[in-house]
N, C-alpha and C positions, 0 to 999 in steps of 0.2 A: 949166867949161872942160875937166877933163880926160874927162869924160865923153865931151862934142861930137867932140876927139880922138881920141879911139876908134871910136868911129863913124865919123869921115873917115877912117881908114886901114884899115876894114873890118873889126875884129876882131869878131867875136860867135860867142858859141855856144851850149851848154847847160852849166849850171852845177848844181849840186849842192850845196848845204847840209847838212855832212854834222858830227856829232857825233862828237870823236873823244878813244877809250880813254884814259886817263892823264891827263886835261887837269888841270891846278890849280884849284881854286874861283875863284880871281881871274882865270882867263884860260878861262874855260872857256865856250862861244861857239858857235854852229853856224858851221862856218866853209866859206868858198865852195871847191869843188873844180871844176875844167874837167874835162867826161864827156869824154873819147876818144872820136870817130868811129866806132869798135869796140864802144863799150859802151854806147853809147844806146839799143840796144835793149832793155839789161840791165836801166839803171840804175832804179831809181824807190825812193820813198819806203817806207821800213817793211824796205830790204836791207841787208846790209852791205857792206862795203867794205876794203880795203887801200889806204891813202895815205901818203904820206911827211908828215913834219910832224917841224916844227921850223928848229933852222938846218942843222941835219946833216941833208940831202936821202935819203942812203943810210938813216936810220931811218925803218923802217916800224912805222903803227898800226892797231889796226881802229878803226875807227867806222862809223855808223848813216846812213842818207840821211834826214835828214826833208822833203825837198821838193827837187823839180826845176824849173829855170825857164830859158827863153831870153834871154838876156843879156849885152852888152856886156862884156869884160874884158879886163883888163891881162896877157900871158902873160907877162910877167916876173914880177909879185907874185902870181899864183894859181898854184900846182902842180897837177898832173894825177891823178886816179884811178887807182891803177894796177889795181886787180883788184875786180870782184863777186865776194861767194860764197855769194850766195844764189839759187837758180834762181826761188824764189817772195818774196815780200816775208814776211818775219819777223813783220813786228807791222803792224797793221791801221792804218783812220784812229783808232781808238776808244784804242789801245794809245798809239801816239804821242802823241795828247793827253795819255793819262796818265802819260805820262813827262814830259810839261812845266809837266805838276799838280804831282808829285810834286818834281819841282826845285823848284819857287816854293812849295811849300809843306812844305819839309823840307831846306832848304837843301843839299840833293845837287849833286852832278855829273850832268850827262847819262845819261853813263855807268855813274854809281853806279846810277842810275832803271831806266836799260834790262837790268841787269846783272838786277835785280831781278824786274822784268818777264818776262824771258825765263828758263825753267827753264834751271837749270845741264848737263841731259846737252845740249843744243843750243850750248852756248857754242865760240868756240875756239880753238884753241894758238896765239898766233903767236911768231915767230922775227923779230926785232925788225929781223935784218940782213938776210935774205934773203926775207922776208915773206913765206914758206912758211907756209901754217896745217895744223894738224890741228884734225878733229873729237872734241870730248869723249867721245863717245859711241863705243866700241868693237864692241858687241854683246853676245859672250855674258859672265855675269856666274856665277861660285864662287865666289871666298875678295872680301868685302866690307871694304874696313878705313874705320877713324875716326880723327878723333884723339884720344886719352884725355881721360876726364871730369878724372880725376886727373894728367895729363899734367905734369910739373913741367921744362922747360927751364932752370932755372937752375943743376940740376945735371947738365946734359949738355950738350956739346959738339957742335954740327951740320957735317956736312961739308955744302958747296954743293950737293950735288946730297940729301943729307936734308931740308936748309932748303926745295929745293923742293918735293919734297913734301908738307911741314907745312904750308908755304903755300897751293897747292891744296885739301887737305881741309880748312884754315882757312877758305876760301871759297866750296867746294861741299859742307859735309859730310861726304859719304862716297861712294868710288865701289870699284870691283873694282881688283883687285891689277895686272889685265891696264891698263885705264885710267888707272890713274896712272903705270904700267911706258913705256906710249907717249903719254902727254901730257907728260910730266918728262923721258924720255929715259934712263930709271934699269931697271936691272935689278930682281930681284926680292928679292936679297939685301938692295938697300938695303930696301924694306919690311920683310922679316924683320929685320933689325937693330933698325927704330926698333920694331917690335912687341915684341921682346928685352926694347928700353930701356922698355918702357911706357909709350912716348909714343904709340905705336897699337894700338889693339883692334881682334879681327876678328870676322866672324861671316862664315858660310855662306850663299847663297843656292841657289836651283835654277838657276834662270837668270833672263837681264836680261828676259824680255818681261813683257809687259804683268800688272802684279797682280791687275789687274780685268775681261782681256778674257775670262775662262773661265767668269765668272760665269753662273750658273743662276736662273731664279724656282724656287722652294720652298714660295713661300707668297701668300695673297692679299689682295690689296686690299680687295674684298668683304668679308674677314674683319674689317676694322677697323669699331667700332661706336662711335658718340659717346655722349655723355652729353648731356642738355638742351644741358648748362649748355658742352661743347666745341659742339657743332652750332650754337649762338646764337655763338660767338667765328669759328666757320670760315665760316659763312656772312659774316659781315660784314670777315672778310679775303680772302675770295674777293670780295666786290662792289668792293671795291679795286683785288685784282689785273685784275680784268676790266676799269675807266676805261680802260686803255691810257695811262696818264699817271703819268707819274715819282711815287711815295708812299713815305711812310714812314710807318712803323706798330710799335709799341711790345706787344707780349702779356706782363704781367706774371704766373704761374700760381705758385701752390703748387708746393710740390717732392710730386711724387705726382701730377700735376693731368692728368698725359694731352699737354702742348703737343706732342712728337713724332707723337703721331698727327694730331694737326694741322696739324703740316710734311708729312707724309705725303702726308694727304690734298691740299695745296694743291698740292703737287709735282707728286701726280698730276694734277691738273686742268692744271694750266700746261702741261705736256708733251705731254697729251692736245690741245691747244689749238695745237701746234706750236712752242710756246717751251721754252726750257730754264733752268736751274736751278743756283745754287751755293749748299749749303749749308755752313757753319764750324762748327766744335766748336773750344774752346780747346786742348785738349792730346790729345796725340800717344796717350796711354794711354788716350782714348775713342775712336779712330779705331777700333779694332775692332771694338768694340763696334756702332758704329750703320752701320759700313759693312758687320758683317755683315746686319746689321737692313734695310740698305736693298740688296743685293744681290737677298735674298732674294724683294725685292716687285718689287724692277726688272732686274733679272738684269745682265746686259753693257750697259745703257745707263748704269752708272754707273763711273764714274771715280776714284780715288785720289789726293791728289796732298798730300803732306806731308816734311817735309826729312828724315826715316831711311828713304827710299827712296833704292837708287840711282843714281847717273847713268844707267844706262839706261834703267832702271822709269819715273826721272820725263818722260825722251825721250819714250818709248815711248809713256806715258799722255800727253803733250802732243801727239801724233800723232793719236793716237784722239777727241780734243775739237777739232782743227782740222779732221777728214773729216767730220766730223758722230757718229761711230760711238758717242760719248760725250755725254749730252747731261744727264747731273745728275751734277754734281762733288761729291763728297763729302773735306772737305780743314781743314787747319789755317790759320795767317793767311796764308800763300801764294798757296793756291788762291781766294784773294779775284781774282786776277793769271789765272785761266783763261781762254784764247782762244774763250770760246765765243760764238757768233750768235745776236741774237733772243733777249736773255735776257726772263723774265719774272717771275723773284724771286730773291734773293737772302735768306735765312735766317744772322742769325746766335743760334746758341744760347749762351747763357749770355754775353751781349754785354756785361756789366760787367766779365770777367776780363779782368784788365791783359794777359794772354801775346797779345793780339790786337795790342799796339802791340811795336813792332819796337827794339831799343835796341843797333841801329847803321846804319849809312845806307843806306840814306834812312830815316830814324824814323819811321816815317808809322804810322797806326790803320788796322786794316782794315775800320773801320768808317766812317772816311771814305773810302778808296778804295772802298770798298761804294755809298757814296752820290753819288761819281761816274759809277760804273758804271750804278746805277737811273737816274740823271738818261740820260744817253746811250740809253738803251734803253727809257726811259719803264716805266721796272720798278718792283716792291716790293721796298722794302726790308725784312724783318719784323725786327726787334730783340728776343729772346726772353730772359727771364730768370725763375727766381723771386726774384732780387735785384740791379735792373736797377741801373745806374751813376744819379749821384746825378744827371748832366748829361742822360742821357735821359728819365730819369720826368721831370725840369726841361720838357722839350722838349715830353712829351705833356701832363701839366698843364697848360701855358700854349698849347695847341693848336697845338704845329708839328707834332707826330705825330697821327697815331691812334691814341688807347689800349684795350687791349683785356685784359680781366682772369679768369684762371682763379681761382676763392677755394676750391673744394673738390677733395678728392685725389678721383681714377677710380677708379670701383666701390666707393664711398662708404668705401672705408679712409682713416682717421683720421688725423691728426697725430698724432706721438708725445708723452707726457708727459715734458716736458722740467723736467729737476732742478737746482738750481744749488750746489754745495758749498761750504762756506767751507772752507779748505784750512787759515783760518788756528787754526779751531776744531779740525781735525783735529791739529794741532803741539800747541795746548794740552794734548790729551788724551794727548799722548806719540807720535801719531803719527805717525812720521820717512819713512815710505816715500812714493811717487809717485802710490799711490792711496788714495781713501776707505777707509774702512771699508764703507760702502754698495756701493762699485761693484764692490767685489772680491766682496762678497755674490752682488750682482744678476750676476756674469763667471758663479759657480758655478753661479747656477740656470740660466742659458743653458745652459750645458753639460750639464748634467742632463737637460734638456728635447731636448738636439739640437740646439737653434735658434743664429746664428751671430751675433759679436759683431764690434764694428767701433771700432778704437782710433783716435784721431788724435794725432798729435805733430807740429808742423811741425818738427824740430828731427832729423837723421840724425845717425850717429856712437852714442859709446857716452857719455862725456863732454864737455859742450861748452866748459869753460876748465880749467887746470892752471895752479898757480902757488908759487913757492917760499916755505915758511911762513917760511921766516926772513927773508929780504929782498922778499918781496911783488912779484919779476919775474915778471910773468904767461911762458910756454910760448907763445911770437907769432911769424907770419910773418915769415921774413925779409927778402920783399917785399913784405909789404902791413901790417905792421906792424899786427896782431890776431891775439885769440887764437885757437890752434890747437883745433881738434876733435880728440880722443882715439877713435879706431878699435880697439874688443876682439879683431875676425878677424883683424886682422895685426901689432896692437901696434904700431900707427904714429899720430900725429898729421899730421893735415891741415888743408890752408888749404880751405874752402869758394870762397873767391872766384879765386884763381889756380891751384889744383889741384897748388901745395907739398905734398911728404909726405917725411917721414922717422921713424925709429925715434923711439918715446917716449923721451926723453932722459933721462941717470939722477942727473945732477948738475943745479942753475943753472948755466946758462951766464953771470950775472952775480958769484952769490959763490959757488961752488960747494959749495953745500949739497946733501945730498942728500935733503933730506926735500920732496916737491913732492905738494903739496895738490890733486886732483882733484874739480871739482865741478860740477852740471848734468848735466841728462840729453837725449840724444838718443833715435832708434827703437830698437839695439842693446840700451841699458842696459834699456827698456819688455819688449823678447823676454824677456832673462835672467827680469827678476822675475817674469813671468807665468809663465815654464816655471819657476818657483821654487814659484810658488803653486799651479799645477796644472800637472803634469809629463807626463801623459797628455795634456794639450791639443795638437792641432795647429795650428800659427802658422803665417800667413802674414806676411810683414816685407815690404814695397810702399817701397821710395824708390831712391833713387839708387846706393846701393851694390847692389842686388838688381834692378836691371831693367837693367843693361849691355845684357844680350841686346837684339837687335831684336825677340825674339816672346814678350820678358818678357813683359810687360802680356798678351797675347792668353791664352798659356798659364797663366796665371796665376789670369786672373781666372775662365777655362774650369774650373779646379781646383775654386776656390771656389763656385761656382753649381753642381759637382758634386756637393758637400759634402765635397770631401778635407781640408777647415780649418776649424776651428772660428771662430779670431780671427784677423781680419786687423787689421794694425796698420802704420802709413803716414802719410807726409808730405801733400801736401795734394793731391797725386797721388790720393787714392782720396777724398777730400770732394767732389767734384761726378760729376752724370753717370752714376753706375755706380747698376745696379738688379737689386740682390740679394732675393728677396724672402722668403730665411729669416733675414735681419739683425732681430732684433728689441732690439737693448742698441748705443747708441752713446758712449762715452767720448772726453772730449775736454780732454784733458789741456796743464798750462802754457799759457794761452791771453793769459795776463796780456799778456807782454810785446810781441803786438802792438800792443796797445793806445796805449804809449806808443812808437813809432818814432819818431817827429817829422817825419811826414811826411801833408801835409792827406787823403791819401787812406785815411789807416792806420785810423780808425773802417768806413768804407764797407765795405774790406778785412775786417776782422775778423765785422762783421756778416756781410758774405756766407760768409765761409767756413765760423763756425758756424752757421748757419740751411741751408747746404746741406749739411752733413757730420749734422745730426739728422735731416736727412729724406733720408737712406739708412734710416732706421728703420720697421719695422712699413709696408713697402712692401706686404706679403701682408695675408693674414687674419687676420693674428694681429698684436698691441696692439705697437707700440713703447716704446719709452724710453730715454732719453739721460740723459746728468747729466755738467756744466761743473763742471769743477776751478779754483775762481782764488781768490786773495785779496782780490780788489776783488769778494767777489759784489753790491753795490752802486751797481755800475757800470752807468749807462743800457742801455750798449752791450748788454751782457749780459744784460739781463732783457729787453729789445726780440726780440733774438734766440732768448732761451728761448721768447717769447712767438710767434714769426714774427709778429711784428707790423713790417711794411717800410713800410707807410703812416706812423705812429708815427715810426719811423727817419730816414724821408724829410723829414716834418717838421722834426723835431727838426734834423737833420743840414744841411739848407737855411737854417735861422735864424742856426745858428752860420757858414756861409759869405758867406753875407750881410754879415755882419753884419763877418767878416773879409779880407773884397775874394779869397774863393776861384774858381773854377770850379765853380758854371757861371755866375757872376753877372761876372766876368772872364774874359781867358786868362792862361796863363804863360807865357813863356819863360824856360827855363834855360839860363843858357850856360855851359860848363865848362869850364875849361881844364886840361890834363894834362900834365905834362914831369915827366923823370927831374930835377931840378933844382927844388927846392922856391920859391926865390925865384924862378926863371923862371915858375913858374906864377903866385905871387903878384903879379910888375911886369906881366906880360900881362895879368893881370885888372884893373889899376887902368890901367894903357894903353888896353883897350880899352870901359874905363867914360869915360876920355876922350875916345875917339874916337865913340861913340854918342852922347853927352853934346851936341860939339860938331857932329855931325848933326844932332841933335835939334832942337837953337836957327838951324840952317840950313836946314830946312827950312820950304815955304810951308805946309804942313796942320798944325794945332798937333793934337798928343795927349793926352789923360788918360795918366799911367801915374804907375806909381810902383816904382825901382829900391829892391832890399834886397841888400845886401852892396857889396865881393866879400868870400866869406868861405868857410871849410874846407868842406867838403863832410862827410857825413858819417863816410866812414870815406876817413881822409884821404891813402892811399896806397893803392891798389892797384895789384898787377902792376907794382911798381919807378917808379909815375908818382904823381908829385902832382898831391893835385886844389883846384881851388876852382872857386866858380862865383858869379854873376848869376844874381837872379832880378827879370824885369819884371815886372808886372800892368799887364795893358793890354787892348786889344781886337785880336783878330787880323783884319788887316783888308790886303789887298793894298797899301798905303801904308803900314804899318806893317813889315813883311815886306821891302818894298825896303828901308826905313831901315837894320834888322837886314842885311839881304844886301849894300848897299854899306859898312857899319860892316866887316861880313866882310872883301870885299875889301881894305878899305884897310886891316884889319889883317896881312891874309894878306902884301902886297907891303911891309910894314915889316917890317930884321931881329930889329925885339927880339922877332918872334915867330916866329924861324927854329925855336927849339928847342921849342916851344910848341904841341900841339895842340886846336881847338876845335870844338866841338860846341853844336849847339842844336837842344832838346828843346822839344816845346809841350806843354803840359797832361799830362807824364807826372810820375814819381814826383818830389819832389824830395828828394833824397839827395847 
């Protein structure tokens, strides 16, 4: 009836479905806007917009068009468009879809998706009352800032116009001094102040354009030469890429095996062919590396795109992949998100490291947005590891992939002979220090010889607990309620997880004793003993207190390949990726207590880290060898890994999931709940175990699952929030995904979860 009515009295026009900034999970909705007579030329799908929304007409929001249509409407209940600000559409048909992937499959906002989607220098400022926008992007780019690693807000005071900026770089990163000065509306002073306070670090750039447009070839293609045993793997992932039909394909190789030349080569073919190209590396510390590597073979046809770029760089570079000018992206899990046409592979290297999934919103893997992408484009997808996730070898075994296997290193260099120490035989013998008796041998003779050595510790700082001998109060955040790390540079202890710092304290802060018992080692304490044992050694120290800089990593590792360092020693930052090839002594120290996390991923994790952190060894001509420090040398884990035996692993590690209802033989969902109020988070979690519960039993499709908890998380405060969480096993399955997403809303629009924040993770860590 009311429809017919509208019609009789002649109303119709064009409508706009548009997605707009800020919306609430529960109310969040493509909602219809009337295009102006004025802006119908403008309007279309994939632009942005300024529209009023809400009850207060005067506030203004941006949001996104996803589709235009002629239609019938009410001009009292539909509000008007007030402005386009896009002269071209923003995000494609390809882009769109995957922001309503990414909603329904990561419980996002629209806007959370598109936020994501679209690089941060293209975003922008609005003024909420007068719907004035600026652009993020300013142009030229000098003094860079961040917000601090170590950043501690709970002992500083923000005026509203500091807050906004914290905010901003909370959400894009990092941009120039100039761009946060006219995005914020803030002088420059306030940046110098909060840099003062240590809540921002700076660094210098030349300027904002493009990182990658200057590049040169240096080197050639031609040059690159297979081995049998690579030539038999390229050819039969080239007969793939050439179907013209969506694939995925799995390359498990040795570490040493040559698989980069074999991205190489397929890159080259695919581009030669008119298509293009995104390759992934997990972390930010081998971006230079292979983007030097691949510059050099494809000059300016490649691209950059990773988050210690600035707002303009990343502008810039998103510019360059929408003209065409850029047509092989080389990037972190972002650049999964590159606007390019006619793609024809997608490469991810080392595709079992966790830093590919994202752990805040939208949560998504970019190894399934990977596999959106190939479907869409009828592309490869290659999945590359020498120690693939437990859920993809699953996938090529049982033939959803194509698997494809390197077993010997290029240029017939060897696996190193790997050692495993009992640590606990070392104690018997009186030995109190952090290394063998063996491996501080085999340090010297490296050194003697020239040849370079390579320490692991996942663990930074110099001490990792302190606690008072008399009353046994551990030295613990005062937000997050764990022990502090002990720092020897500055004589401060730190929180790891909320970047708390203060002076080492000289009393208990419980009975004021002042006798406080220091124990564990991080990298710090690893430097001292080595310059202890050999004083003439040059160290390198690789983690998070030492790579601040943005061109750490490059220069750094530039040093060491030059031989200005004998031992590099580092967090897990230098275990993958990197190919040193006078590394012949790998050390790899306290490994134990991955082992027991408590979390189903924590064996997979530990394998790969040491099976790839040995084979940095004896990369050249000359003989590797490593040697594992643990107490459990007994331990499957551990002798698999000494062995690189990943088929073994695989086995082994599939039986025990199986067998415990894990991934990849189920899914997970985690759901978390976090409030400054410890009992709000605990009655939120058992609320909204009711409210799923009674979903569950209301819906027509019955499910397999099986809920565990609610119950503490593992470490049970962070950042002044309590946590608990839900965990399901079930099957991820778009009916199971509504259940979960209407459970959401109806918890979202109940107050007992005013104070309450919630999150849901699929198949990521659980902690």
């Amino acid at each position: 009836m009311e429809v017919k009515g509208l019609v009789a009295r002649g109303i119709a026009g064009v409508i706009a479905q548009v997605a707009v900034e800020k919306s609430l999970y529960s109310f969040d909705l493509l909602f219809d806007y009337i295009v102006p007579y004025d802006l119908i030329d403008k309007a279309a799908a994939g632009k942005r917009v300024i529209v009023p929304f809400g009850r207060n007409a005067g506030k203004k929001r941006q949001g996104l068009i996803f589709g235009v249509r002629e239609d019938v409407y009410d001009p009292v209940r539909i509000k008007k468009i007030n402005a386009v600000t896009d002269e071209e559409p923003l995000l494609n048909d390809e882009m769109l879809k995957l922001v309503i992937w990414l909603k329904d499959n990561t419980f996002c906002t629209y806007f959370d998706a598109v936020k994501t989607v679209i690089p941060a220098g293209l975003g922008l400022q609005l003024n909420e009352e007068s719907g004035s926008v600026k652009t993020r992007y300013k142009g030229d780019v000098t003094k860079i800032v961040s917000v601090s690693e170590n950043a501690d807000f709970s002992l500083s005071e923000l005026t509203p116009k500091q807050k906004s900026v914290i905010d901003m770089l909370e959400e894009y990163g990092s941009a120039s001094v100039s761009e946060v000065c006219g995005l914020c509306s803030v002088t420059a002073v306030v940046v110098t102040n909060l840099i003062k306070k240590g809540l921002l670090e700076e660094h210098f750039s030349e300027q904002s354009k493009s990182i990658s447009k200057d590049f040169s070839v240096t080197a050639k293609l031609a040059d690159i030469k297979f081995s049998p045993a690579q030539q038999k793997v390229f050819d039969g992932i080239k007969k793939l890429a050439d179907c013209n039909e969506a694939k995925c394909a799995l390359l498990r190789g040795i570490t040493g095996s040559g698989k980069t030349s074999v991205f190489i080569k397929l890159i080259e073919h695919v581009t030669e062919n008119g298509k293009t190209a995104i390759m992934l590396v997990p972390e930010i510390s081998l971006t230079p590396q292979i983007t030097n590597h691949f510059k050099s073979l494809f000059g300016n046809k490649v691209a950059i795109i990773h988050s210690d770029l600035s707002l303009g760089q990343r502008a810039d570079e998103y510019k360059r992949i929408k003209t065409g000018e850029a047509r092989i992206i080389i990037g972190t899990r972002s650049a999964v998100f590159a606007p390019l046409e006619n793609i024809g592979i997608i490469v991810i290297d080392e595709e079992g490291e966790h830093s590919y999934k994202s752990d805040r919103s939208p949560r998504y893997h970019a190894r399934n947005v990977a596999k959106q992408r190939a479907f869409y484009h009828n592309a490869l997808l290659l999945l590359a590891s020498a120690t693939p996730s437990i859920e993809s070898y699953h996938l090529a075994k049982t033939g959803r992939y194509s698997l494809f296997e390197l077993n010997e290193r290029y240029s017939k260099s060897i696996l190193p002979d790997v050692y495993i120490v009992d640590m606990k035989l070392e104690q018997e013998y009186g030995n109190r220090s952090n290394f063998s008796e063996v491996f501080i041998h085999e340090l010297g003779e490296n050194l003697k010889r020239g040849e370079q050595s390579l320490i692991l510790l996942n663990r930074r700082g110099y001490h990792t607990y302190a606690k008072c001998i008399k009353c046994g109060e551990a030295v613990s955040c005062p937000v997050c309620l764990i022990p502090l790390t002990y720092h020897k540079n500055n004589d401060t202890v730190q929180c790891h997880y909320c970047g708390f710092t203060s002076k080492m304290p000289e009393n208990c802060r419980k009975c004021g004793c002042r006798h406080i018992y220091q124990s564990g080692t991080g990298t710090q304490r690893i430097e001292d003993e080595i310059s202890g044992w050999f004083p003439k050694a040059r160290i390198l120290r690789m983690d998070a207190d030492t790579t601040v800089s943005k061109t750490a990593f490059e220069t750094n590792f530039a040093k060491f390949r030059a031989g200005e360092y004998d031992i590099m020693i580092g967090t897990q930052m230098v275990a993958k990726g990197l190919d040193f090839e006078n590394i012949t002594l790998v050390g790899v120290l306290a490994i134990d207590k991955a082992l027991y996390a408590g979390d189903y991923l924590g064996y997979e994790k530990t394998f790969s880290l040491i099976t790839q952190v040995v084979g940095r060894s004896g990369r050249g001509s000359k003989k590797g060898r490593a040697y594992l420090q643990t107490f459990t040398p007994e331990h499957y884990v551990l002798n698999l890994a000494a062995a690189q035996n990943y088929t073994e692993f695989y086995a082994q590690e599939a039986d025990v999931r199986k067998a415990l209802i894990f991934p990849p033989f189920c899914d997970i969902f985690m759901i978390c709940f976090t409030s400054a109020d410890e009992n709000e988070s605990e009655k939120a979690a058992e609320k909204f175990l009711g409210i799923l519960s009674k979903i569950l039993s209301e819906a027509r499709e019955k499910f397999p699952y099986r809920v565990l908890g609610p119950s503490k998380s593992g470490v049970g405060r962070v950042n002044g929030k309590y946590r608990r969480k839900l965990i399901i096993k079930c099957k991820n399955s778009p009916a199971f995904r509504k259940i979960i997403s209407d459970s959401l809303k109806t918890a979202y629009a109940d107050n007992d979860f005013k104070y309450t924040g919630i999150t849901v993770d699929i198949n990521g860590e659980i902690v």
